[in-house]
C-alpha positions in Angstrom: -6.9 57.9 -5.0 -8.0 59.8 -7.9 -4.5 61.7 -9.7 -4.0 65.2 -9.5 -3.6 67.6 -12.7 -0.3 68.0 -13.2 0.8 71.3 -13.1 2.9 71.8 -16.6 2.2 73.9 -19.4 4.9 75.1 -21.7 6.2 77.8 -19.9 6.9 75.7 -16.6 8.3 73.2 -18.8 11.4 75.6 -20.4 12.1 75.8 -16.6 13.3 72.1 -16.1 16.4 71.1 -16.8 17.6 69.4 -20.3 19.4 65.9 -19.8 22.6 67.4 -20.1 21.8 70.0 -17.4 20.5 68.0 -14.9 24.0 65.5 -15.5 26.0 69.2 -15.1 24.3 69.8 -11.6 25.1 66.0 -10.3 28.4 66.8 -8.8 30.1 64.0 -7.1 27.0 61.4 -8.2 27.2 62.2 -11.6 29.9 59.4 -12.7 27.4 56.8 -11.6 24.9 58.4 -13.8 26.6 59.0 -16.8 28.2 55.0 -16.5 24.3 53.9 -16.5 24.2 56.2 -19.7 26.3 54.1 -21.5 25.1 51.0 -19.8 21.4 51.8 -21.0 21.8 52.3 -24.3 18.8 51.1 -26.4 19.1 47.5 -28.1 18.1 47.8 -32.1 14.7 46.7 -31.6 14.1 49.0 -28.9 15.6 51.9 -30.5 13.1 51.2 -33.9 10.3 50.9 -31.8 10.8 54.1 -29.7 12.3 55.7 -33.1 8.5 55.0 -34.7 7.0 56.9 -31.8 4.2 59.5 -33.0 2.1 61.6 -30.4 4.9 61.8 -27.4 6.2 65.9 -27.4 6.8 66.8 -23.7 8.5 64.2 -21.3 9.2 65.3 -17.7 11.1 63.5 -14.9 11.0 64.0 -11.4 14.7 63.2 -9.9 16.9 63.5 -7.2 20.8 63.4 -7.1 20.9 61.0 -4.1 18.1 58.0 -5.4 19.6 54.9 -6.4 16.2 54.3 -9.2 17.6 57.9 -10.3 21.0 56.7 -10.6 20.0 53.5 -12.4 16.5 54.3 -14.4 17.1 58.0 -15.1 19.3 57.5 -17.7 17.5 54.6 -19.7 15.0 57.5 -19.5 17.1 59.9 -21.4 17.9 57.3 -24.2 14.6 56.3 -24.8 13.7 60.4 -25.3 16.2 60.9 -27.7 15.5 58.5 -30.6 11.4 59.6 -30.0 11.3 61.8 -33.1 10.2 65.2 -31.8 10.3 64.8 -28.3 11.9 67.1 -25.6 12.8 66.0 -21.9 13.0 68.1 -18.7 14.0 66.9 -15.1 12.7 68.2 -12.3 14.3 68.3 -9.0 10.8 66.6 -6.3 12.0 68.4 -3.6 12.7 72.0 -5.2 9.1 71.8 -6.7 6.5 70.4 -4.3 3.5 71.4 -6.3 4.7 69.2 -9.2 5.4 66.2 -6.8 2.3 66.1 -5.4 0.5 66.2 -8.1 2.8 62.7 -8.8 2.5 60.6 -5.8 2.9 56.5 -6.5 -0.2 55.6 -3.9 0.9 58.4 -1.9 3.9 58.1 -1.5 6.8 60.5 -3.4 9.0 58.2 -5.5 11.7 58.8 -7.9 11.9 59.0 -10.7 8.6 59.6 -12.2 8.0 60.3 -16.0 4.8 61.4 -17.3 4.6 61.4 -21.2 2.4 64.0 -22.7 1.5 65.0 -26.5 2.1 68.4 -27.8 -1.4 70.0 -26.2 -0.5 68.9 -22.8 -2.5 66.0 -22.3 -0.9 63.0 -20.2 -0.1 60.2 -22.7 0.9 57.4 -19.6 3.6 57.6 -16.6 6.3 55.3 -15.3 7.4 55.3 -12.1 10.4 54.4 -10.3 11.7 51.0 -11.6 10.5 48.1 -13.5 7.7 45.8 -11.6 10.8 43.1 -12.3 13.6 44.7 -10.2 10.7 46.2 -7.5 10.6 42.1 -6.9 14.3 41.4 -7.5 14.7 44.2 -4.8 12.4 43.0 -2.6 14.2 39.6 -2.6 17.3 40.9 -2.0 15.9 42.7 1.0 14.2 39.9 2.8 18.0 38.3 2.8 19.6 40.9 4.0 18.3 44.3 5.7 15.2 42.1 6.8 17.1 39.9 8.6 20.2 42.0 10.2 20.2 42.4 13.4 19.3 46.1 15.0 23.4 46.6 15.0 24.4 44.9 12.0 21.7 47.0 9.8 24.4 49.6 8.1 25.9 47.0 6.9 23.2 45.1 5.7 22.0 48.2 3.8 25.7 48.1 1.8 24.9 44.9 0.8 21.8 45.1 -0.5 22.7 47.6 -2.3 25.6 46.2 -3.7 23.0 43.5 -4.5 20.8 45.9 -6.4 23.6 47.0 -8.4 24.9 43.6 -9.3 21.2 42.5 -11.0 21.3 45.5 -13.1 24.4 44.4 -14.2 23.8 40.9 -15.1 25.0 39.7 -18.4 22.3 41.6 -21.3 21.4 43.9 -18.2 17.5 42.2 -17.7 16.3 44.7 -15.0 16.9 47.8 -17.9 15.3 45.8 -20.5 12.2 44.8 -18.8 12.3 48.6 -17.4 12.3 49.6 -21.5 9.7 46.9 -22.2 7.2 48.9 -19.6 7.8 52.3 -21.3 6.9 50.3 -24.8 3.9 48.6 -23.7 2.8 52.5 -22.4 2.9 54.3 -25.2 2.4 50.8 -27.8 -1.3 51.6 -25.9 -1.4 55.1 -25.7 1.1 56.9 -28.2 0.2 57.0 -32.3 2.7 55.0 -34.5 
């Protein structure tokens, strides 16, 4: 499926929400956001390479205060922005602005978050979607243990633990899932970006 043009411009783009914004709208899901804040903080070598960044001017995110990637990727997001020299982020709410999350569907389907890098003349750098390819299979393991295999009446339940599952591996000692989800947005713009 061939990708849409995304609709953004600079106007558009003074319409999304800074970081600090989008954490002011949360309401009641905003502690778990702001703990992954801190949590995702950029290790030195990830903080030089993303501080050496040339060519990345406009960042946007697609969100949603209810996603658990939103909750956990979201704000590695945000840190990785703000040591890009130059660089600006907006979030945009997927469901407020249909236009814009069409124009992002992962194989068709309309996951969160999605963050499209672009230089300063608009033109798409790279994307990441969602979650690192390591906790997508991390995820998927925990799932084929537990909501895969609940029974029709014991699947509320199952979903808790899974997700409490999910939130334990992000949490592992030197937090793994968050590092390989930093090592994706490297490789991206190591290929695409100027340094």
């Amino acid at each position: 499926m061939a990708q849409s043009k995304i609709p953004m411009d600079d106007a558009r783009f003074k319409t999304g929400l800074t970081w600090k914004d989008y954490m002011a709208q949360m309401g009641d899901t905003r502690a778990r956001t702001e703990e992954n804040y801190g949590k995702t903080k950029l290790t030195d070598d990830e903080r030089k390479f993303f501080g050496s960044v040339k060519g990345v001017k406009y960042v946007i995110m697609t969100a949603e205060n209810w996603c658990g990637d939103v909750h956990r990727n979201s704000p590695l997001i945000a840190n990785i922005v703000e040591v890009i020299p130059g660089a600006e982020l907006r979030v945009f709410l997927r469901d407020k602005e249909t236009d814009l999350r069409d124009s992002l569907l992962n194989n068709g389907y309309q996951s969160i978050p999605v963050v499209v890098f672009f230089d300063q003349n608009w033109n798409e750098i790279g994307r990441w979607v969602e979650r690192a390819h390591a906790a997508t299979g991390k995820a998927a393991l925990i799932r084929s243990k537990t909501i895969d295999v609940a029974p029709a009446d014991k699947k509320d339940e199952a979903m808790n633990e899974f997700r409490k599952q999910v939130n334990d591996a992000y949490n592992e000692p030197g937090f793994p899932l968050w590092r390989a989800a930093a090592n994706e947005v490297k490789l991206l713009l190591e290929a695409r970006a100027g340094k």
